[in-house]
N, C-alpha and C positions, 0 to 999 in steps of 0.2 A: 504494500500500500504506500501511494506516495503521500508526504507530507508535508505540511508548510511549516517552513525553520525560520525563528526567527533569529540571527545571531548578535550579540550586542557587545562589543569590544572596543574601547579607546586603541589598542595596537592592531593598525593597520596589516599588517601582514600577517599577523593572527588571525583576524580575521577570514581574510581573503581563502589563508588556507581550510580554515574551518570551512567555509560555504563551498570551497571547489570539490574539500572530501565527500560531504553533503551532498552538492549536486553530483556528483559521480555514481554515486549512489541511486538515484533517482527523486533523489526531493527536490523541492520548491524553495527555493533559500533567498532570505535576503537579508541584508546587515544594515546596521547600525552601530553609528561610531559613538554613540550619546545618548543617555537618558531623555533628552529631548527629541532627538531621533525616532526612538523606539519606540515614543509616547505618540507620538505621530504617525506610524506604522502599526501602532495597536488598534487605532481609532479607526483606521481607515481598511485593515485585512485581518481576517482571519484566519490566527498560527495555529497549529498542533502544539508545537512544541516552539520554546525560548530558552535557547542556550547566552544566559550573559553572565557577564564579570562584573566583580562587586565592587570594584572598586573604577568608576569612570570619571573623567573631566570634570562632569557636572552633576555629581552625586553619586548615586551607589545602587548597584544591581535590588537592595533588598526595596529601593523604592517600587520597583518595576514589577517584582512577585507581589507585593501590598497591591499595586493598581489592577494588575491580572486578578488578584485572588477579589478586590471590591467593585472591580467589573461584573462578576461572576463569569470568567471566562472560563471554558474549557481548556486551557495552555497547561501542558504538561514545563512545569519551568526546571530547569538544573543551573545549577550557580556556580560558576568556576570561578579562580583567586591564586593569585600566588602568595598572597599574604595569609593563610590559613590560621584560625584559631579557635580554639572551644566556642567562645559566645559568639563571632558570625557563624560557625556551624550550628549552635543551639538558634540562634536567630534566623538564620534561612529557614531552618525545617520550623518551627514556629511559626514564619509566615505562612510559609504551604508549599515551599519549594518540595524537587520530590529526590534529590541530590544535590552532590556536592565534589564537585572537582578540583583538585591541586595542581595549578600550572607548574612547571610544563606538565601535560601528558602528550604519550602519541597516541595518532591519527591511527598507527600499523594494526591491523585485525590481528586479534589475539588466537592462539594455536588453541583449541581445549583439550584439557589432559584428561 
């Protein structure tokens, strides 16, 4: 099933490569460099899914799972950081995010053992 990604990153080339792994795949992807961005992009399509980071420009990923979650959107959201810690993890899932990622990860498909 294809799906609509939405991606929201201040680093450019983070980005870019997230939405090219994505569409390779066969989803629908589109980014955002900015909480105002993405605020824009919410209002106007409907995601499955919003992969962003929590830490951007002009404020912070957990804004963007509060507006999805008091939207009442269906967005599956996950919240990547490379600044990882107990209370943004206890705060994301609190909001309603449904994961939590640590930059770097890679892209490469995992073998299963």
């Amino acid at each position: 099933m294809t799906e609509r990604i939405l991606v929201v990153d201040d680093e450019t080339g983070l980005r870019r490569n997230i939405i090219c792994f994505l569409e390779r795949r066969g989803h629908q992807v589109v980014g955002a460099g900015s909480v105002h961005q993405a605020r824009n992009i919410l209002e106007q399509v409907i995601v499955d899914v919003m992969l962003t980071d929590l830490k951007l420009g002009d404020g912070d990923g957990i804004k963007l799972v509060n507006l999805v979650r008091e939207r009442g959107l269906n967005t599956t959201v996950l919240l990547m950081t490379a600044y990882a810690s107990v209370e943004s993890v206890i705060e994301t899932f609190r909001c309603g995010a449904c994961d939590y990622l640590i930059k770097p990860f890679s892209l490469q498909k995992r073998e299963k053992r």
